[in-house]
C-alpha positions in Angstrom: -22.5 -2.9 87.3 -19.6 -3.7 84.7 -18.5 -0.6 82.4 -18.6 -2.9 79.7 -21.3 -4.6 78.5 -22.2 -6.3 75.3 -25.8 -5.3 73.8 -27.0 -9.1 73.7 -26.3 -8.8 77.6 -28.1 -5.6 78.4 -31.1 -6.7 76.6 -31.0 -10.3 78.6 -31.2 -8.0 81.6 -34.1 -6.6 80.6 -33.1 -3.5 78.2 -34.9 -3.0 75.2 -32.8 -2.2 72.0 -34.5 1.1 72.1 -33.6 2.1 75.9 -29.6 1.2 74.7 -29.7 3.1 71.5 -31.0 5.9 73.7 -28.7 5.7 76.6 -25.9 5.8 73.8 -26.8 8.8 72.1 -24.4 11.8 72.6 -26.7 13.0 75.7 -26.2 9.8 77.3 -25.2 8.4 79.7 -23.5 5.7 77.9 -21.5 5.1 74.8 -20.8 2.6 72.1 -17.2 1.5 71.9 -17.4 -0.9 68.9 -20.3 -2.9 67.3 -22.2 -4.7 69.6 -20.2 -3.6 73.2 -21.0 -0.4 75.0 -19.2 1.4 77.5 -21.9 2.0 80.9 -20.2 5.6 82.0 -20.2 8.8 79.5 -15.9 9.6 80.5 -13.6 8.5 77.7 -12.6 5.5 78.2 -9.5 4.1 79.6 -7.3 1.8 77.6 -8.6 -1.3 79.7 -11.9 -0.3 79.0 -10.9 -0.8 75.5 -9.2 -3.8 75.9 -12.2 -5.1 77.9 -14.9 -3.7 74.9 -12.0 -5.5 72.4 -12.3 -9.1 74.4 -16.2 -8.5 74.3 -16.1 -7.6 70.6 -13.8 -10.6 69.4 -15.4 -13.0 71.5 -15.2 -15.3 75.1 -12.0 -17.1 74.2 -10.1 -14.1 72.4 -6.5 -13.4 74.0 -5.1 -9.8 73.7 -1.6 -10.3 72.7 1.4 -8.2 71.5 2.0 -4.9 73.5 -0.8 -4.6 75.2 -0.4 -8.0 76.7 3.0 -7.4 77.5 2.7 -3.6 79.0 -0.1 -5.2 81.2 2.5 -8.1 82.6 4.9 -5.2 82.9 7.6 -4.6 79.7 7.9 -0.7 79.1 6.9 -0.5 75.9 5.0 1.8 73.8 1.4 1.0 73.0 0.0 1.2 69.0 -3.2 2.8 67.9 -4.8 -0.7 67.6 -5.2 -3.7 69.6 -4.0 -7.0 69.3 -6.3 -10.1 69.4 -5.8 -13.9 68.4 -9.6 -15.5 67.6 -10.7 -18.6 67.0 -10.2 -19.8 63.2 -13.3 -19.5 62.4 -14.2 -16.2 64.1 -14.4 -13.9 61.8 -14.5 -10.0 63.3 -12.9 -6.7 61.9 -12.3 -3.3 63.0 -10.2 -0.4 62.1 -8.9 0.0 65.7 -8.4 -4.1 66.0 -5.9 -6.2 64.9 -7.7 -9.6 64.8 -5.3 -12.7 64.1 -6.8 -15.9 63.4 -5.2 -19.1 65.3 -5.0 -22.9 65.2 -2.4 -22.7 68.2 -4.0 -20.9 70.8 -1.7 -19.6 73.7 -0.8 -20.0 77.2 -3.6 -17.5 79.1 -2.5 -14.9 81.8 -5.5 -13.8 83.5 -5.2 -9.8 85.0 -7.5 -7.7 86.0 -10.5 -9.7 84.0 -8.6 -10.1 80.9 -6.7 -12.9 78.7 -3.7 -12.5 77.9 -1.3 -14.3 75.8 1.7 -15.3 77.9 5.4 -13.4 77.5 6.6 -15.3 75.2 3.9 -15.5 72.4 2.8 -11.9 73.0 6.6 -11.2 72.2 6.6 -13.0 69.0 3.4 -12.1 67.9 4.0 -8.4 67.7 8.0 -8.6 66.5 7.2 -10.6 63.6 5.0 -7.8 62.6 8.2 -5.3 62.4 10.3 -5.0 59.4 12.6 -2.5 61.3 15.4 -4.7 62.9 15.8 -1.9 66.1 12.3 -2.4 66.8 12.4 -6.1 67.3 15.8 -6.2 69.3 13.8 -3.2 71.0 11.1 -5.7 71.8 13.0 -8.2 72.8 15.2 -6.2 75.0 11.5 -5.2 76.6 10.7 -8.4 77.5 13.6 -9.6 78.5 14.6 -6.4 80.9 11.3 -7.2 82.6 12.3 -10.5 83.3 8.5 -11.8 81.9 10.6 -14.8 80.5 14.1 -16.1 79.6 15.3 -16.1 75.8 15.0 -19.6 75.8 11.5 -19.2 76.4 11.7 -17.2 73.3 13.3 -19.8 71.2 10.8 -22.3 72.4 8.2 -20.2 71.4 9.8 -19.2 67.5 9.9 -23.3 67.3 6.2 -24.1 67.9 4.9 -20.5 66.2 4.1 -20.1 62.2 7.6 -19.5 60.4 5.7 -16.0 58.7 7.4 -12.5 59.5 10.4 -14.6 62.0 13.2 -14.0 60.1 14.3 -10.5 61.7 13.1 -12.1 65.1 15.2 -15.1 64.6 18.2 -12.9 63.6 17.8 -10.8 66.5 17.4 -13.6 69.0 20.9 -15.1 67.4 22.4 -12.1 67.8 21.6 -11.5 71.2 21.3 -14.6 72.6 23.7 -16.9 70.8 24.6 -19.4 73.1 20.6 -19.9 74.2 20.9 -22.7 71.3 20.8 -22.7 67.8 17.8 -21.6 65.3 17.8 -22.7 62.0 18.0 -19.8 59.2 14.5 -18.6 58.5 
């Protein structure tokens, strides 16, 4: 049996809403991660777990992104509270402990250890252009870079096809470190 589950699933497998509720109590056996997904062992759970109940929660074609994607391809880099998701544009899920972005442009998939995640590149961008502290985003870069999960030009290709909102200290810090990689216009 999976250690995550959502509650439409268990009560397809013959649960009633009753025996989940139960099994989820404090005395359970089980717990409720977020609204809707339930965790099927009473230990805390694990970051994957969370990723998994987050992938669950946000929906089939959700992609974890940002650090979390990138820790899990290999970068050293320190994980947030929340999670990073891109959704659907018309999904429409929040949480506290999720950081759900809407897309058009959905990216290229890394599959590992049952998850999707976005690929190097856009998992970089996606969580530097959400830093307004220049260190962090060279920091970032640096990250992904060091870890060899793709080349800067990668990285340029990917600031030219992504939304031009929150680039501008990523496309200074990719000039600055990577001039000769080509040239960006000013954002």
């Amino acid at each position: 049996m999976a250690p995550i589950a959502s509650t439409a699933d268990l009560r397809l497998s013959g649960l009633s809403a009753r025996e989940i509720l139960r099994h989820c109590t404090p005395a359970g056996p089980w717990q409720q991660l977020l609204p809707g997904v339930v965790l099927q062992k009473p230990s805390p759970p694990t970051r994957l777990d969370r990723l998994r109940a987050v992938q669950f929660f946000a929906g089939p074609d959700s992609v974890i992104t940002g650090a979390d994607a990138l820790s899990r391809q290999g970068a050293r880099l320190a994980l947030p509270r929340h999670i990073h998701v891109l959704t659907g544009k018309d999904v429409r899920r929040a949480h506290p402990s999720i950081l759900c972005e809407r897309t058009i442009r959905p990216p290229a998939i890394v599959e590992h250890q049952g998850l999707r995640l976005a690929g190097p590149a856009r998992a970089a961008l996606d969580m530097a252009r959400r830093e307004t502290n220049p260190r962090a985003v060279v920091g970032i870069l640096d990250a992904v870079l060091d870890a060899r999960l793709c080349s800067p030009n990668d990285l340029h290709e990917e600031l030219q096809r992504c939304s031009r909102r929150g680039t501008a200290l990523v496309r200074q810090a990719l000039r600055h470190l990577h001039p000769a990689e080509g040239s960006l216009p000013a954002g």
